[in-house]
N, C-alpha and C positions, 0 to 999 in steps of 0.2 A: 653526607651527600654522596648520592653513587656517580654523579657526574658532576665536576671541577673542571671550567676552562677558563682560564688566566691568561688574557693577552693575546690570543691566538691570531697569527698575522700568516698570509701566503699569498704573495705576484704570481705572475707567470709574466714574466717579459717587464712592460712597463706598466699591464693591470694589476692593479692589486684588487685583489678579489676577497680577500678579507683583510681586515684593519683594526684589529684591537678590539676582538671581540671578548667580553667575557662571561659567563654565566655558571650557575647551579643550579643542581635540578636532583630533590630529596627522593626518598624512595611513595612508590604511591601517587606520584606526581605527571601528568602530564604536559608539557612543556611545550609551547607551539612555535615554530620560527614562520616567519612571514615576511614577506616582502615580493615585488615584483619581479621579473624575471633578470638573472645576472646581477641579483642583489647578493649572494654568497651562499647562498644556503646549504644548494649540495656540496660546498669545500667545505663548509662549516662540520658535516656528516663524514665527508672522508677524512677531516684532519680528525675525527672523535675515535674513527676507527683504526686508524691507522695504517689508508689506502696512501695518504697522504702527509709527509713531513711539514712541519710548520718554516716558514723563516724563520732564522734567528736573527734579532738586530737589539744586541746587547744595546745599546744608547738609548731605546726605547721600551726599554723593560722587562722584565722576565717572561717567558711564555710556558706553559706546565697544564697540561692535561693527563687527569687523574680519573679512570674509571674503574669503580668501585674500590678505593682505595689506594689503586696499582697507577704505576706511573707509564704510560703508552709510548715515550719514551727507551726508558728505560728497562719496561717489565711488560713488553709488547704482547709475547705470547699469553702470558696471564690476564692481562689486559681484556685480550679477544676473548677469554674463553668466558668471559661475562658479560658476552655484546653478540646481540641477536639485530641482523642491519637487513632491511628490506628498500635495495635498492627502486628508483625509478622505472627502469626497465626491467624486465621480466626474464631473470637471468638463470631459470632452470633448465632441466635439458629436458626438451621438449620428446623427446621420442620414447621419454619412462614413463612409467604409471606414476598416479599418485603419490602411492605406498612406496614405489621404489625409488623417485625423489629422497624423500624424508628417511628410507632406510640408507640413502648412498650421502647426508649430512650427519644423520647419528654414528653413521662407520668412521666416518671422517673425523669426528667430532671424540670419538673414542668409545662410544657406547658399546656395553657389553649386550652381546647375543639376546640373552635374557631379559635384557628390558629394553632395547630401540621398539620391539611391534607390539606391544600393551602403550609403549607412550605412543607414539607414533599414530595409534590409532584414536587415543585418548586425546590430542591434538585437531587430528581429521574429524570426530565430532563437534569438537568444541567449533573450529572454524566452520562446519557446518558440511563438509565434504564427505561424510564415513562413507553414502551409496555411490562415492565414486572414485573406491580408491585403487580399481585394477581400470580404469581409465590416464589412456596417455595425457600428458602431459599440455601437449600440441593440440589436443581436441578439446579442451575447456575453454569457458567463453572467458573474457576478458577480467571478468569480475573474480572468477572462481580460480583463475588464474593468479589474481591478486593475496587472495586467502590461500593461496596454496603456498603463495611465498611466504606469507606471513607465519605458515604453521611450521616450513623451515628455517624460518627464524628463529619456531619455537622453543623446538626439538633439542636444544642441551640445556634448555630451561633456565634462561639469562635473568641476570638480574637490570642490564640496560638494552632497552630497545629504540634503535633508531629506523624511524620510518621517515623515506624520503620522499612525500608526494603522492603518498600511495597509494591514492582514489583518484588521480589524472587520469581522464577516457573512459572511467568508467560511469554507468547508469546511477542515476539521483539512486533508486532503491538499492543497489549495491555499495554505494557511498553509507548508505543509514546505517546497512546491514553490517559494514567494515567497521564504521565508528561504533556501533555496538559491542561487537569486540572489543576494539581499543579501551572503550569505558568499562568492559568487564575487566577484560586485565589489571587495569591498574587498579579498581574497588577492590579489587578482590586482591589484589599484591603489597598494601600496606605492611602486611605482617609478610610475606613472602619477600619482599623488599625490591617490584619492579619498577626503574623508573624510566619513564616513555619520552621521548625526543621528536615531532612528527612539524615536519616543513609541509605546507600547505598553501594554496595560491585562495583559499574561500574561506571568506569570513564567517561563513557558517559553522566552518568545521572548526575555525578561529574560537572561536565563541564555549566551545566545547571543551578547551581546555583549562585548566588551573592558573596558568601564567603566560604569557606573552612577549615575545621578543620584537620589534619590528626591524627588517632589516632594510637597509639602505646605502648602496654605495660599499659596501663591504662592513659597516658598521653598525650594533644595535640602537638603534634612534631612540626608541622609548619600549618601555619595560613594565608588566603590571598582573591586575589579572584584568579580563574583559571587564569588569563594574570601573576598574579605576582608570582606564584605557578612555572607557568610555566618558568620564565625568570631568577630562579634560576639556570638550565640548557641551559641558551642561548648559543648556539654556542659549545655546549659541547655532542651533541646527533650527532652519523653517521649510516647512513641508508645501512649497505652491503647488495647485492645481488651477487647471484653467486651459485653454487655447486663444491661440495656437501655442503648442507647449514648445515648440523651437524659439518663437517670436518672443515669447516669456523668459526664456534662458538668457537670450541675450539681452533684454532689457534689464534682469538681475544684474547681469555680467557687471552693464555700466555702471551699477551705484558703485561709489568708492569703498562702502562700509561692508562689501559682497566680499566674501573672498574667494570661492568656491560655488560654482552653482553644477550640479551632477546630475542626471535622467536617472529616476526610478521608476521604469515602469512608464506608467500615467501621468506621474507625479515628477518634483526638480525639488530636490535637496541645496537649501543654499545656507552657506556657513558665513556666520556674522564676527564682525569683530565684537570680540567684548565690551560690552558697554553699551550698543549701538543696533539691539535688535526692535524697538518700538521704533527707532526712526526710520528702520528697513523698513516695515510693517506701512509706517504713513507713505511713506514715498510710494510705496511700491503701488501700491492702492491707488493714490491718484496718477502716476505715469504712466501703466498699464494700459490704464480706458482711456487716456488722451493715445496710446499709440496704437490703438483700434485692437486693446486682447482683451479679455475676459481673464479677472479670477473668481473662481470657485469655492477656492479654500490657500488662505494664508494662516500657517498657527505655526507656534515651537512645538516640535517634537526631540523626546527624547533622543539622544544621539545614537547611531549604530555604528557596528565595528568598521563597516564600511566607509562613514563620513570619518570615523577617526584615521584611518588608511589614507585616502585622500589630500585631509589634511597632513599629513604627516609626509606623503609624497609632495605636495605644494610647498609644506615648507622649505 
């Protein structure tokens, strides 16, 4: 495993912001944290890297974070030099080029003369930037800005990548075009051995990874990949359509066997107790048209990452 965390606990004051989290994450592997906002995620990324110490509270058990074998603790420096972290915000210096970014990380980084500007540039392809690598910094749009962090993440050629958020603000097509990447690296790094770490607030890009963490309250709630995530609600997700679609939400609301009723769209997502989705189905059918709505379409649908989200935050 290139990433090991055991226990990992950090308050500030009388939040505790993370509580016992633990996980692995193999090489090759994508690994998604999720949860809503002030669920832990980005302490979860500084305590990986080492921006951030953990508590220690011996009574509650050992705490130990191990990247790529090395103990961040203990073997801080070697630690880093196998962790490529693409914070939240945009934290290059805005007034360099491209190129001079990524040559002012490989210097720092210890790269010899002779090979920072073949990699460097070998990078700026890959991400997709080479015709704009004597372009400042500060003049890129938002997106391109993001892949430009990502390429100085790249640049001493890590074996762990933590990416925190790093499609927030930008455009659905730059979103694809980032996850593109992401899914290239990692295909392509089984035998290279990178393993990916990426907090995300969209279940779309959820979906796209290998395993799944949900976070809540400082703690992993539930853990899978998206198939087993999802079959926690098999057969327990109904798809109403109809109007008035507010009037319908809250007639869902009332039955007692609803537990969850969500807006998609057009359509209201309602989460059934187990056992109790035909008696939804009858009720709903005749309450509706006695309460002056219209349905159009009641059926189970498969669940999405989203209903399991939901649920997971209701519970």
């Amino acid at each position: 495993m290139l990433i090991q965390a055991e226990n990992l606990r950090r308050s500030f004051g009388d939040v505790h912001a993370v509580e016992g989290v633990s996980f692995q994450i193999a090489p090759g592997e994508i690994y998604g944290l999720v949860g809503p906002d002030g669920a832990g995620k980005t302490t979860v990324m500084r305590l990986l890297c080492g921006a951030l110490l953990p508590d220690k509270r011996p009574e509650q058990g050992k705490t130990s974070i191990h990247i790529a074998g090395y103990d961040i603790a203990r073997e801080t420096e070697q630690a880093r030099a196998h962790i490529g972290y693409l914070p939240q915000r945009f934290s290059l210096y805005e007034d360099l080029t491209a190129m001079e970014n990524l040559r002012f990380f490989a210097e720092v980084r210890g790269i010899p003369a002779k090979e920072w500007k073949p990699r460097c540039m070998e990078i700026l392809h890959f991400v997709g930037l080479d015709e704009f690598t004597g372009r400042r910094a500060g003049q890129l749009s938002g997106g391109m800005k993001q892949k430009l962090g990502l390429a100085a993440a790249l640049v001493h050629q890590p074996q762990v990548l933590l990416l925190d958020e790093p499609t927030t603000g930008v455009d659905p097509v730059t979103r694809q075009d980032f996850w593109q990447l992401i899914i290239r690296l990692a295909s392509a790094s089984q035998q290279k051995g990178i393993a990916v770490l990426v907090s995300t607030p969209y279940m779309d890009e959820a979906s796209r990874c290998v395993r799944i963490g949900f976070m809540r309250s400082g703690r992993i709630i539930a853990e899978g990949t998206p198939t087993e995530l999802r079959k926690q609600l098999e057969g327990r997700v109904l798809e109403l359509r109809g109007h008035p679609l507010v009037g319908l939400r809250k007639i869902a609301e009332a039955d007692p066997d609803v537990t969850a009723a969500q807006m998609f769209g057009d359509r209201i997502h309602l989460q059934i107790r187990s056992g109790a989705v035909e008696q939804v189905i009858t009720r709903l059918n005749q309450s509706i048209p006695l309460q002056g709505g219209e349905v159009t379409r009641l059926r189970i649908i498969p669940p999405q990452l989203e209903d399991v989200f939901i649920a997971l935050l209701e519970g």
